[in-house]
NUKE-192692 format. One record per residue: z, x, y negated of N, C-alpha, C in turn; residue in three letters; chain; residue number from 1. Coordinates in nm, 4 decimals, padded with zeros to 6 digits. Layout:
n_zz=Z&n_xx=X&n_yy=Y&ca_zz=Z&ca_xx=X&ca_yy=Y&c_zz=Z&c_xx=X&c_yy=Y&residu=ALA&chaine=A&num=NUM
...
END
This chain:
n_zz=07.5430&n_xx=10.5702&n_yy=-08.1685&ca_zz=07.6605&ca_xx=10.5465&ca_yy=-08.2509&c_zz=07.6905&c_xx=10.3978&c_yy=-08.2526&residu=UNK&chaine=A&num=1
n_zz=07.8747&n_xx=10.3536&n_yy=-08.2577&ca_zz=07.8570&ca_xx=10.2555&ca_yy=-08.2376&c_zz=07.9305&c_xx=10.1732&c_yy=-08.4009&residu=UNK&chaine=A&num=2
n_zz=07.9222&n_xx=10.0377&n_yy=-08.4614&ca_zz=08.0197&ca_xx=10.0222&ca_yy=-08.6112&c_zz=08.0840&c_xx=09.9010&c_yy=-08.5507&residu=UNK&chaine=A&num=3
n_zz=08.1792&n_xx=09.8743&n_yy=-08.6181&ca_zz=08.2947&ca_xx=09.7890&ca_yy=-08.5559&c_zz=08.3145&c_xx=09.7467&c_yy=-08.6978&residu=UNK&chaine=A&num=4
n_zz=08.3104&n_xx=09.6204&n_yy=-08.7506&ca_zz=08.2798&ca_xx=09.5602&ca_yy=-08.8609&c_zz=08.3870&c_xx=09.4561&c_yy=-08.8824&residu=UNK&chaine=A&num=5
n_zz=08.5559&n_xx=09.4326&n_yy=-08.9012&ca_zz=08.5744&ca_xx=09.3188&ca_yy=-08.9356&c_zz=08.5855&c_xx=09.2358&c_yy=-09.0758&residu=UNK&chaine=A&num=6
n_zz=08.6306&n_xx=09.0827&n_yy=-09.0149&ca_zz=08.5509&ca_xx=09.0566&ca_yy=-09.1935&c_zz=08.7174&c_xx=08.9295&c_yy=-09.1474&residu=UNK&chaine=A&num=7
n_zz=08.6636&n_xx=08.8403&n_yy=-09.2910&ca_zz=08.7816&ca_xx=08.7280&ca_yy=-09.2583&c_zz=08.9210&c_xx=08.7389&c_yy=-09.3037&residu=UNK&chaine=A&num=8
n_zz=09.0041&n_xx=08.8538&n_yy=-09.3486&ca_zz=09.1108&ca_xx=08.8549&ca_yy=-09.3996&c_zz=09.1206&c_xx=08.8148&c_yy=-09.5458&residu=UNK&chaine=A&num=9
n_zz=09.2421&n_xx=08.8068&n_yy=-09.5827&ca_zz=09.3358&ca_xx=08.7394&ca_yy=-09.6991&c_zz=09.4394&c_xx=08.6929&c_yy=-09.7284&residu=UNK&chaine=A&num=10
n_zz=09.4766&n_xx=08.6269&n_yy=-09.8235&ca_zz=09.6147&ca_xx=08.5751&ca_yy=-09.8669&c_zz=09.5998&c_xx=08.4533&c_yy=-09.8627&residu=UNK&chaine=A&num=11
n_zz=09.6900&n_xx=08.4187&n_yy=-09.7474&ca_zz=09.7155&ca_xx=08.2878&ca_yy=-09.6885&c_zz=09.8778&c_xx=08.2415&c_yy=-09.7212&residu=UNK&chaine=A&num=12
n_zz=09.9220&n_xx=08.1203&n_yy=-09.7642&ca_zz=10.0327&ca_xx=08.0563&ca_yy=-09.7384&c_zz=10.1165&c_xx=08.0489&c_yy=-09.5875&residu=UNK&chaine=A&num=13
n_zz=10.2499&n_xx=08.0680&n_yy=-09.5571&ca_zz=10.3087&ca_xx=08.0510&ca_yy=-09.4711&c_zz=10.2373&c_xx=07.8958&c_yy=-09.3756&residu=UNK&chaine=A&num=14
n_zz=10.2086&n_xx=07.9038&n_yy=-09.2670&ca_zz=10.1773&ca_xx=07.7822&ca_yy=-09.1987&c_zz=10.0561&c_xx=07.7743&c_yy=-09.2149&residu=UNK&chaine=A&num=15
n_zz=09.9973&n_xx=07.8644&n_yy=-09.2715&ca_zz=09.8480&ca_xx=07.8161&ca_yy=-09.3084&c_zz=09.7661&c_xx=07.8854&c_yy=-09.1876&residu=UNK&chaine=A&num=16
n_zz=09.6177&n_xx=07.8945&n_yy=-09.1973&ca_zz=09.5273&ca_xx=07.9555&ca_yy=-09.0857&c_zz=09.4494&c_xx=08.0415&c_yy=-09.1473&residu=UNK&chaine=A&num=17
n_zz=09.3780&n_xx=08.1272&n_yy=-09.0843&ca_zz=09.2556&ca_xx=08.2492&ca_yy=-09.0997&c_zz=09.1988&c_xx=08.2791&c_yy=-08.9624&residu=UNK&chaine=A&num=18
n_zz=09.0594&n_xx=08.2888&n_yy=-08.9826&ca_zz=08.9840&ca_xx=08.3298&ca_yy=-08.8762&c_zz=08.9215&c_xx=08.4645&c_yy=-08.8978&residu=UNK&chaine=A&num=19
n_zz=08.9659&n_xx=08.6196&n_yy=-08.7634&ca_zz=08.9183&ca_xx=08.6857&ca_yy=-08.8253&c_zz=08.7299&c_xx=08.6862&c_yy=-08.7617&residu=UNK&chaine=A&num=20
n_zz=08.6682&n_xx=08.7969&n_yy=-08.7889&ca_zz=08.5381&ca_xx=08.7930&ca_yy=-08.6856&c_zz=08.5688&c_xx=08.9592&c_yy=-08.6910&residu=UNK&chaine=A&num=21
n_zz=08.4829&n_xx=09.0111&n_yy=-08.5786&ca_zz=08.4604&ca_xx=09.1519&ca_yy=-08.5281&c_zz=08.3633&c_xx=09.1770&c_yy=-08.4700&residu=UNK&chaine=A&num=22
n_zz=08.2580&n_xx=09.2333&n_yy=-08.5509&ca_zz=08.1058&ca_xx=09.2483&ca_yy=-08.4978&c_zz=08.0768&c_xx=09.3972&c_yy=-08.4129&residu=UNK&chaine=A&num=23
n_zz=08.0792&n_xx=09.4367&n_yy=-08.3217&ca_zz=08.0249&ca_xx=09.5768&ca_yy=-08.2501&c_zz=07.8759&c_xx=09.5870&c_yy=-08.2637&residu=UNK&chaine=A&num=24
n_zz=07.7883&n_xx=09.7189&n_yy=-08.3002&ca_zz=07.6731&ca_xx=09.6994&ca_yy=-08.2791&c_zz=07.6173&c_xx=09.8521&c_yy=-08.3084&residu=UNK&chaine=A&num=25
n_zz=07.5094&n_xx=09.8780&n_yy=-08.3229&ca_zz=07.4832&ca_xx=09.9967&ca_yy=-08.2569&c_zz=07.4413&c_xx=10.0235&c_yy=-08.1426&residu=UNK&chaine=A&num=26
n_zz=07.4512&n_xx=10.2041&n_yy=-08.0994&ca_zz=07.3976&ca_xx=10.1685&ca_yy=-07.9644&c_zz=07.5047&c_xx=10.1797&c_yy=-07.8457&residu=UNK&chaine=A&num=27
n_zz=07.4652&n_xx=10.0203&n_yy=-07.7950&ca_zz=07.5584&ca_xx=09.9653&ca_yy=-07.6836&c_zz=07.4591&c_xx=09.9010&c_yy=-07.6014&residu=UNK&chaine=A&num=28
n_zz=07.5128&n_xx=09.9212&n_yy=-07.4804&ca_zz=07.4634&ca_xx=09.8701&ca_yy=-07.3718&c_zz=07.5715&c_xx=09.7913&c_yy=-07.3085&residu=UNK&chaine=A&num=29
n_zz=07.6813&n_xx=09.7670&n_yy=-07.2941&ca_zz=07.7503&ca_xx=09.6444&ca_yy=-07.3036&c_zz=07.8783&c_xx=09.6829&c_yy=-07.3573&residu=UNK&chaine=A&num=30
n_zz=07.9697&n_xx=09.5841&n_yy=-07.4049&ca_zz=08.1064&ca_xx=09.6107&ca_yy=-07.4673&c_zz=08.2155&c_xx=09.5792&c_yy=-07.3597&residu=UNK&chaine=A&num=31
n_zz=08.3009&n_xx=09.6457&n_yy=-07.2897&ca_zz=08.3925&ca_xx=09.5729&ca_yy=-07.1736&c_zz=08.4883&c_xx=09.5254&c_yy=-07.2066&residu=UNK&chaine=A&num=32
n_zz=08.5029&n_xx=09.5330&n_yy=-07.3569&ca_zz=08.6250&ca_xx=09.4504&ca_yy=-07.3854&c_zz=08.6479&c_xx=09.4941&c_yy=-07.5404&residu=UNK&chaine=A&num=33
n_zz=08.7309&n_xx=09.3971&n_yy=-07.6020&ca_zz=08.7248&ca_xx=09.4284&ca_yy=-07.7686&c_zz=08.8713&c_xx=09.3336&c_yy=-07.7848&residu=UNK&chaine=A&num=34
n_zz=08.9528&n_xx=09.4332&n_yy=-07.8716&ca_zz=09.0898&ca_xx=09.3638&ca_yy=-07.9009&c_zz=09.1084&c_xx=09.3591&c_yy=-08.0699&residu=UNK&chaine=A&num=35
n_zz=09.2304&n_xx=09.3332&n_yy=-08.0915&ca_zz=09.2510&ca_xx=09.2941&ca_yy=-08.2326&c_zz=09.4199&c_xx=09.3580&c_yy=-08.2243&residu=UNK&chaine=A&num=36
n_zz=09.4490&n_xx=09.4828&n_yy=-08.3106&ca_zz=09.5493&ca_xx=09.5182&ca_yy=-08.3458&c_zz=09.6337&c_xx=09.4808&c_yy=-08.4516&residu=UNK&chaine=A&num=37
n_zz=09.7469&n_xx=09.5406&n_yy=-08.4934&ca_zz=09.7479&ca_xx=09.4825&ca_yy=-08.6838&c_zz=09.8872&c_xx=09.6149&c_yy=-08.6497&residu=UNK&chaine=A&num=38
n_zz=09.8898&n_xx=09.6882&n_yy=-08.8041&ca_zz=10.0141&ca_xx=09.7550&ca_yy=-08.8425&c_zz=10.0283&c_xx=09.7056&c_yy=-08.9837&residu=UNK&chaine=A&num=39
n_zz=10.1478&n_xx=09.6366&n_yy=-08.9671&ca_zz=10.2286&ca_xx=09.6196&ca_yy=-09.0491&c_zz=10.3338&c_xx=09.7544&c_yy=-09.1643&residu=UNK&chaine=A&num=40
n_zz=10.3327&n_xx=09.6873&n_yy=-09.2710&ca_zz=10.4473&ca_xx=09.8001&ca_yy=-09.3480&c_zz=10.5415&c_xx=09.9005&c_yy=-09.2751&residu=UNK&chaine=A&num=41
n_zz=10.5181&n_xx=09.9994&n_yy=-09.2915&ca_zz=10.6028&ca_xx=10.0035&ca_yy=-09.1924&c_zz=10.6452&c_xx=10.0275&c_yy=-09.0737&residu=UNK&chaine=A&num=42
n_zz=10.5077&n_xx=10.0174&n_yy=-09.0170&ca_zz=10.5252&ca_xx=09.9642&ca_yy=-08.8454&c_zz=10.4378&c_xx=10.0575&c_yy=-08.8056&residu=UNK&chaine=A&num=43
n_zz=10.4614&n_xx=10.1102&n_yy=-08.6533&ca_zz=10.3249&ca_xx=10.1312&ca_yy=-08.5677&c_zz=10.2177&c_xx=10.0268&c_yy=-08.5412&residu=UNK&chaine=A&num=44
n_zz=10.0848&n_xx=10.0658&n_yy=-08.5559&ca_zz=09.9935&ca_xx=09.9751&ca_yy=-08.4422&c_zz=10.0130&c_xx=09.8976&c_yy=-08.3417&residu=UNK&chaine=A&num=45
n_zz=10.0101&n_xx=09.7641&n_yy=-08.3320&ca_zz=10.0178&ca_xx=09.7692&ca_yy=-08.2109&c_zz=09.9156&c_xx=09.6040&c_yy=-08.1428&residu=UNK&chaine=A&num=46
n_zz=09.9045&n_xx=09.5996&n_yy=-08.0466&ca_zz=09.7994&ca_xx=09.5385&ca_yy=-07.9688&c_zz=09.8746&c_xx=09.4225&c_yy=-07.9603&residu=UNK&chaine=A&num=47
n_zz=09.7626&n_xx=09.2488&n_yy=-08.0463&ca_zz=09.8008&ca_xx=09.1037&ca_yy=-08.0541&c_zz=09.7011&c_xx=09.0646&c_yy=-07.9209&residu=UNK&chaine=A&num=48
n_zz=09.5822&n_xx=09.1211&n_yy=-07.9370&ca_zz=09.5377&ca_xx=09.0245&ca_yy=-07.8454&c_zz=09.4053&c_xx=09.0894&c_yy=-07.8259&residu=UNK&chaine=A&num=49
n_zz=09.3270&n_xx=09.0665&n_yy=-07.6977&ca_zz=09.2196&ca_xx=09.1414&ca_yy=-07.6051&c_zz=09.1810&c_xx=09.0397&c_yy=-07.5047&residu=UNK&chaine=A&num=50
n_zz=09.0775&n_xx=09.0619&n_yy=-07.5135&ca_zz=08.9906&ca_xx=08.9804&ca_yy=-07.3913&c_zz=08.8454&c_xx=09.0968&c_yy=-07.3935&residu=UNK&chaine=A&num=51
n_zz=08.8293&n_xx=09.0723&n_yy=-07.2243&ca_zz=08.7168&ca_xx=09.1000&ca_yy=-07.1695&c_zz=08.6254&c_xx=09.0408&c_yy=-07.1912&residu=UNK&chaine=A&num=52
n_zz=08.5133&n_xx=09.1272&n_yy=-07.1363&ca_zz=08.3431&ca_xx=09.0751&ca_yy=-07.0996&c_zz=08.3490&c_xx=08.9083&c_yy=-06.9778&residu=UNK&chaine=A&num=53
n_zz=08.4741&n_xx=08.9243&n_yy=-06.9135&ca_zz=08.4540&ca_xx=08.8482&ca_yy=-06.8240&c_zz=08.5262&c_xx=08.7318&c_yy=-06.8855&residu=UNK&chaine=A&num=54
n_zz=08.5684&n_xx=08.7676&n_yy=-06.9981&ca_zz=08.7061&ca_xx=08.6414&ca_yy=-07.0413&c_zz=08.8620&c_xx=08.6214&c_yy=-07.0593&residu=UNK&chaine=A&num=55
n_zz=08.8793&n_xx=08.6883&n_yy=-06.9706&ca_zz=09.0432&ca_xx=08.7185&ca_yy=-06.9541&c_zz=09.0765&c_xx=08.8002&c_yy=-07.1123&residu=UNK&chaine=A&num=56
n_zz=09.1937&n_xx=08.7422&n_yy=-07.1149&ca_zz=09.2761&ca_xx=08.7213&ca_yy=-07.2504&c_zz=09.3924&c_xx=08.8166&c_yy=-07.1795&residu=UNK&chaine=A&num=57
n_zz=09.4821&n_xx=08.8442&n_yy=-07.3019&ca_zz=09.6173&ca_xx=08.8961&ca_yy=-07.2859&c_zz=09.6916&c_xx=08.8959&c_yy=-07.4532&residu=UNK&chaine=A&num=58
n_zz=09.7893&n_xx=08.8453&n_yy=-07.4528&ca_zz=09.8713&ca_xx=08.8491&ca_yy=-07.5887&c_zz=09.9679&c_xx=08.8945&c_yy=-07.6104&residu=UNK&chaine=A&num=59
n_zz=09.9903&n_xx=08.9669&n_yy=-07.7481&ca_zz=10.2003&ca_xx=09.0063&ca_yy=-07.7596&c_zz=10.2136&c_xx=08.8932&c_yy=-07.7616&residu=UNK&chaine=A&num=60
n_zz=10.3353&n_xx=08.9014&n_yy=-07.7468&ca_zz=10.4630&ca_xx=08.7784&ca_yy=-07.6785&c_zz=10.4670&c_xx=08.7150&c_yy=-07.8858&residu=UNK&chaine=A&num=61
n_zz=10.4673&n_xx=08.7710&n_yy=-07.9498&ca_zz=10.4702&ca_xx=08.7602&ca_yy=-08.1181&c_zz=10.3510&c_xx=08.6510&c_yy=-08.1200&residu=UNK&chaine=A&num=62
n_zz=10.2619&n_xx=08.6047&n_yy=-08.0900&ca_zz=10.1797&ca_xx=08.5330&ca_yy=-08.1381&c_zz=10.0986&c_xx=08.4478&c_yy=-08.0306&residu=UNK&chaine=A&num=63
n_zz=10.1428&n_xx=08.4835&n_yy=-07.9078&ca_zz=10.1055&ca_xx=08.3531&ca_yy=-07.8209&c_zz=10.1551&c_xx=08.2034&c_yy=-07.8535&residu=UNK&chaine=A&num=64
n_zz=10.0625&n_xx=08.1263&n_yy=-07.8585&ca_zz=10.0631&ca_xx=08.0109&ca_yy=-07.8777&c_zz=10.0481&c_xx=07.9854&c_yy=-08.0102&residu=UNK&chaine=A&num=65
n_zz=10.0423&n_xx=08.1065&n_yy=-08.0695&ca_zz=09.9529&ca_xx=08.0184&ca_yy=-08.2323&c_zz=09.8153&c_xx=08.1528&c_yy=-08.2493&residu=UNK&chaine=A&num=66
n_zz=09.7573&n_xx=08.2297&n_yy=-08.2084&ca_zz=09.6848&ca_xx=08.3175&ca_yy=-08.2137&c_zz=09.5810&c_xx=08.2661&c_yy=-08.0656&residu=UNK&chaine=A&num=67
n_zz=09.4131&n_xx=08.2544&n_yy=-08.1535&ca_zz=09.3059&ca_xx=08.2665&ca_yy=-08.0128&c_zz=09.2149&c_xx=08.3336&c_yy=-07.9824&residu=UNK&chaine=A&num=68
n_zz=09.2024&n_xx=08.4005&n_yy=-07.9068&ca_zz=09.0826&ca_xx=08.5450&ca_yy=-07.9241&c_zz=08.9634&c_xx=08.4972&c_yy=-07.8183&residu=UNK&chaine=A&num=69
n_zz=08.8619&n_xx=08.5117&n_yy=-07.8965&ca_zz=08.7018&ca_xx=08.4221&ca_yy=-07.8414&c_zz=08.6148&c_xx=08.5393&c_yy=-07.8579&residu=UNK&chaine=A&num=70
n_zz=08.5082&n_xx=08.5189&n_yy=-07.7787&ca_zz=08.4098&ca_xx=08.6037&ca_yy=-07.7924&c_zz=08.2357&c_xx=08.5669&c_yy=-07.7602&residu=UNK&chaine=A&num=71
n_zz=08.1952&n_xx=08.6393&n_yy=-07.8287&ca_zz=08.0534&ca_xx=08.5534&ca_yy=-07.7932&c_zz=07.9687&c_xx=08.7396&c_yy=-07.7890&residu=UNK&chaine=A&num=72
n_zz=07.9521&n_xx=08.7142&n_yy=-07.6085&ca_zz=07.9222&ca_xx=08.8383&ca_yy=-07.5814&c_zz=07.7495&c_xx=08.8190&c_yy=-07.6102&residu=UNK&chaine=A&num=73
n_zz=07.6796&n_xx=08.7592&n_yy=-07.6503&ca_zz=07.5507&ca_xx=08.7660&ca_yy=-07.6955&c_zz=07.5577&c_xx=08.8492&c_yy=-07.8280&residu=UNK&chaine=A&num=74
n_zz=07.6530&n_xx=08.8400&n_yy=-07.8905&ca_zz=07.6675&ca_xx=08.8801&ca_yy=-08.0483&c_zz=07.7408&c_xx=09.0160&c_yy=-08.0084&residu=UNK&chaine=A&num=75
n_zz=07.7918&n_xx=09.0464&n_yy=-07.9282&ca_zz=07.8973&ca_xx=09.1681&ca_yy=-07.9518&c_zz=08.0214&c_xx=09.1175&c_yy=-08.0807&residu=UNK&chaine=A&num=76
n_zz=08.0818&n_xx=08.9562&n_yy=-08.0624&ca_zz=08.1546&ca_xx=08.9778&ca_yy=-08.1397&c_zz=08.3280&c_xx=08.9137&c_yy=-08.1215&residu=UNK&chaine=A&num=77
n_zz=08.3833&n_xx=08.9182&n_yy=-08.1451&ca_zz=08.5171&ca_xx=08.8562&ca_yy=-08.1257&c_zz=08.5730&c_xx=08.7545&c_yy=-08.2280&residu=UNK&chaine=A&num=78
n_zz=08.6321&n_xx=08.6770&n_yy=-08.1762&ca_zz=08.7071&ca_xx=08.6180&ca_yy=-08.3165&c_zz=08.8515&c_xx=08.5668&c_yy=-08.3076&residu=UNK&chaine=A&num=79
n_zz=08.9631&n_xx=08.5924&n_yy=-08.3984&ca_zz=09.0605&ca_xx=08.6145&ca_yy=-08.3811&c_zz=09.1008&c_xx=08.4449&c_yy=-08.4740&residu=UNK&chaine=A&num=80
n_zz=09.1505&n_xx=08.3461&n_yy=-08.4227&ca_zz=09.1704&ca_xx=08.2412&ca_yy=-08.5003&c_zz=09.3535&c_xx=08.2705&c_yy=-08.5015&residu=UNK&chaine=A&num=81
n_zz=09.3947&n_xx=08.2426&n_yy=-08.6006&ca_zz=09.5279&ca_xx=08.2654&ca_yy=-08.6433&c_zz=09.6119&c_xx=08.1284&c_yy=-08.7225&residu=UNK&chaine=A&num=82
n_zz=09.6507&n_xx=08.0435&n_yy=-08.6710&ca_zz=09.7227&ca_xx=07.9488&ca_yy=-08.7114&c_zz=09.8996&c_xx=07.9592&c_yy=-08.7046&residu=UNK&chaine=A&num=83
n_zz=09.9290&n_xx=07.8410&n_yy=-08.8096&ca_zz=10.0609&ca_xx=07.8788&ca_yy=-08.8476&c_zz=10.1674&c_xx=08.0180&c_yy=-08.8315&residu=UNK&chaine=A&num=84
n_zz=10.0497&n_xx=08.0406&n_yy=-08.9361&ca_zz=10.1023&ca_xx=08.2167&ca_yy=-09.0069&c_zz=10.2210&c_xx=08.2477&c_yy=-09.0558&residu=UNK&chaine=A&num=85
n_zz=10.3020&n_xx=08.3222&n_yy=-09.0411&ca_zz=10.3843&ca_xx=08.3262&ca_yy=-09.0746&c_zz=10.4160&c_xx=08.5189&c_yy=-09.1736&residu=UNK&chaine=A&num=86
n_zz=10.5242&n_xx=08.4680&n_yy=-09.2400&ca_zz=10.5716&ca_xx=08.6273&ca_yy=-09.3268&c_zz=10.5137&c_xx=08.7758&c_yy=-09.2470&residu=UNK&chaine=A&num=87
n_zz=10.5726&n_xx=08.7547&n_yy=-09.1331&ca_zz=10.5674&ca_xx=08.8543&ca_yy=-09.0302&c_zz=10.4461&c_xx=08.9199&c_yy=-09.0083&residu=UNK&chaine=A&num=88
n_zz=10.3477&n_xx=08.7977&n_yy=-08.9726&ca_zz=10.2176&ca_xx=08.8346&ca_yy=-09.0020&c_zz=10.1344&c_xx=08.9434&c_yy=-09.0404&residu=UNK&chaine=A&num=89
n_zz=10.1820&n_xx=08.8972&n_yy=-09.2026&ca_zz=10.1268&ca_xx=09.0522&ca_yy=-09.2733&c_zz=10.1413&c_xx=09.1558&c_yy=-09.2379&residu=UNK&chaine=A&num=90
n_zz=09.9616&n_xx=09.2088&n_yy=-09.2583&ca_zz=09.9623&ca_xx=09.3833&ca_yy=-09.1699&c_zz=09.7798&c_xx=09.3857&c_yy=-09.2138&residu=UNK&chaine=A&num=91
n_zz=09.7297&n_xx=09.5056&n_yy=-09.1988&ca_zz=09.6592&ca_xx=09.5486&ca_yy=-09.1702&c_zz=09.5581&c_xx=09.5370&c_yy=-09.0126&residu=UNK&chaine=A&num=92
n_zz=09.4826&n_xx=09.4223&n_yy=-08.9818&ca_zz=09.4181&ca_xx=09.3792&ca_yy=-08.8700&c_zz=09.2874&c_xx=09.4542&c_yy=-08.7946&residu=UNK&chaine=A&num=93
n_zz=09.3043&n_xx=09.5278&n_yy=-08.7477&ca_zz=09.2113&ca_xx=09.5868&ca_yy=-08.6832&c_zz=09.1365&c_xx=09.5691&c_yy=-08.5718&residu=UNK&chaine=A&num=94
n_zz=09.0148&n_xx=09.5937&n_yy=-08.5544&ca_zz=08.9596&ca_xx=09.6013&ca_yy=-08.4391&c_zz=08.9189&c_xx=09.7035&c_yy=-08.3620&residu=UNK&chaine=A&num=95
n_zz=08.9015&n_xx=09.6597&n_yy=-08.2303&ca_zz=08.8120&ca_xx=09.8208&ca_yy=-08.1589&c_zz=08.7593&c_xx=09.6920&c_yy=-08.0056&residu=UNK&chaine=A&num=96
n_zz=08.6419&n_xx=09.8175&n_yy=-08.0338&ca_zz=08.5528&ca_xx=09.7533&ca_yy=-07.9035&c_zz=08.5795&c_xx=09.8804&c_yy=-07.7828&residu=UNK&chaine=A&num=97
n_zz=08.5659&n_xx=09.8381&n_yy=-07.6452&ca_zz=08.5778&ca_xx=09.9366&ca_yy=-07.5444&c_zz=08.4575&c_xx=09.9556&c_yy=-07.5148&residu=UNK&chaine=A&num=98
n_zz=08.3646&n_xx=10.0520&n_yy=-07.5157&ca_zz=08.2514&ca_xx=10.1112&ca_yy=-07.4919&c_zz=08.2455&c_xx=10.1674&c_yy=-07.3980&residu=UNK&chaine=A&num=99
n_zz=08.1732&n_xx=10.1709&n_yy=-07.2494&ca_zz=08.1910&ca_xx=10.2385&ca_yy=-07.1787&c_zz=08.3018&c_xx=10.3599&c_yy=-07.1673&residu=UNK&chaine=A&num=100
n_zz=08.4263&n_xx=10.3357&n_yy=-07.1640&ca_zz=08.5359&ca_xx=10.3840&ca_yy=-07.1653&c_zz=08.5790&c_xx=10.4422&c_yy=-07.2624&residu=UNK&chaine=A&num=101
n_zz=08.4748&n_xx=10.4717&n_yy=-07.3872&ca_zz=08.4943&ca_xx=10.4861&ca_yy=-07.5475&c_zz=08.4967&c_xx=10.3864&c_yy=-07.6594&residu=UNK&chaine=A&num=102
n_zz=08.6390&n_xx=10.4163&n_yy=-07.7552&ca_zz=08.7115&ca_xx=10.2845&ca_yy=-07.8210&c_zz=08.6678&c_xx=10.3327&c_yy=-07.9284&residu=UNK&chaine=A&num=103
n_zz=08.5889&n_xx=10.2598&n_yy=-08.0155&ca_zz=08.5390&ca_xx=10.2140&ca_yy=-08.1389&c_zz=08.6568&c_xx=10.1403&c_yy=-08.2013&residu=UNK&chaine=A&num=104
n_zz=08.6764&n_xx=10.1779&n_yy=-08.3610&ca_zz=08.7739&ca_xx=10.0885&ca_yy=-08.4212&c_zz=08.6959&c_xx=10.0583&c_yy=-08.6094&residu=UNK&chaine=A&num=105
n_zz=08.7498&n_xx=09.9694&n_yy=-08.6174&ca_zz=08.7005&ca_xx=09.9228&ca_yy=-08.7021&c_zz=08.8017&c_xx=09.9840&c_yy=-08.8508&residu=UNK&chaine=A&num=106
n_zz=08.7223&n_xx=09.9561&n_yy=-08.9437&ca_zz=08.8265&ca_xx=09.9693&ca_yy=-09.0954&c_zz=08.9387&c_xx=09.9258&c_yy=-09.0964&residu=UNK&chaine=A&num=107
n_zz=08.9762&n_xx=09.7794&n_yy=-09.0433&ca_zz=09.0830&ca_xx=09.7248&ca_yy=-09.0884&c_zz=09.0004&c_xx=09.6177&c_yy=-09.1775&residu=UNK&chaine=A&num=108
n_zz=09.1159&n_xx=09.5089&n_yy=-09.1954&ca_zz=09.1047&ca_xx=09.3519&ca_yy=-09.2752&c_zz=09.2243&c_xx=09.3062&c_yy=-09.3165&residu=UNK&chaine=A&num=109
n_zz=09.3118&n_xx=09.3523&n_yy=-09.4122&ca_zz=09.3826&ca_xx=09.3100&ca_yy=-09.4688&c_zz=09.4275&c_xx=09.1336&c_yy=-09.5174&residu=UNK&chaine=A&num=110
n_zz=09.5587&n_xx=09.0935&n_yy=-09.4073&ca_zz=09.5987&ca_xx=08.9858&ca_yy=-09.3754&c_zz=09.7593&c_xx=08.9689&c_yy=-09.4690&residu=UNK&chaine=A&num=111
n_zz=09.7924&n_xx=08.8497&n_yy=-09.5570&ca_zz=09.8424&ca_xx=08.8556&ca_yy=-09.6561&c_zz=09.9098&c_xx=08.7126&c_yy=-09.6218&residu=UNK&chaine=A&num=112
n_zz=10.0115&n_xx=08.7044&n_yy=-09.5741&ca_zz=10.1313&ca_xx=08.5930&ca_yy=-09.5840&c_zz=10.2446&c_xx=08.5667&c_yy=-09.6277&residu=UNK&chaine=A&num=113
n_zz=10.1902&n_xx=08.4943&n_yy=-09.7422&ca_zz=10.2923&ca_xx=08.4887&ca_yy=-09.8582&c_zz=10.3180&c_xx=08.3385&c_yy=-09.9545&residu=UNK&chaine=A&num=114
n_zz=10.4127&n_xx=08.3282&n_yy=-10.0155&ca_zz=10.3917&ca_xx=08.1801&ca_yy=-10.1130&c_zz=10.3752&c_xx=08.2471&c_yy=-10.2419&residu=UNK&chaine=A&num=115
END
């Protein structure tokens, strides 16, 4: 079995930053990749940002260039750094790890951009 753990959300000011983290663990024998979703009010799910075991990144077009997704594959973990936040923002942040072709998702981390 595998748990997908994120932590790091809150109520942040417009322009401000949050870092999320996303721990995989359990039993894994390697993770091939782990992304960071968010649904908003409202909204479908949908996919900010993913990177591989090997590194390679990919972003919505919504948050390139202020959103950075890192990983420290010793830990099984990801981390989602989020600068100059904006309204839009707000959503519900999720994770999931790719497990040998099975996607683990996490609770959710509730992300709050507001004055």
């Amino acid at each position: 079995q595998v748990q997908v753990v994120e932590s790091g959300g809150g109520l942040v000011q417009p322009g401000g930053s949050l870092r999320l983290s996303c721990a995989a663990s359990g039993n894994i024998a390697s993770v091939y990749a782990m992304g960071w979703y968010r649904q908003g009010p409202g909204k479908q799910r949908e996919l900010i940002a993913r990177i591989t075991a090997g590194g390679s990144t990919n972003y919505a077009d919504s948050v390139k260039g202020r959103f950075t997704i890192t990983r420290d594959n010793a830990k099984n973990t990801v981390y989602l750094q989020m600068n100059a936040l904006k309204p839009e923002d707000t959503a519900v942040y999720y994770c999931n790890a790719d497990v040998l072709a099975t996607v683990y998702w996490g609770q959710g981390t509730q992300v709050t951009v507001s004055s």
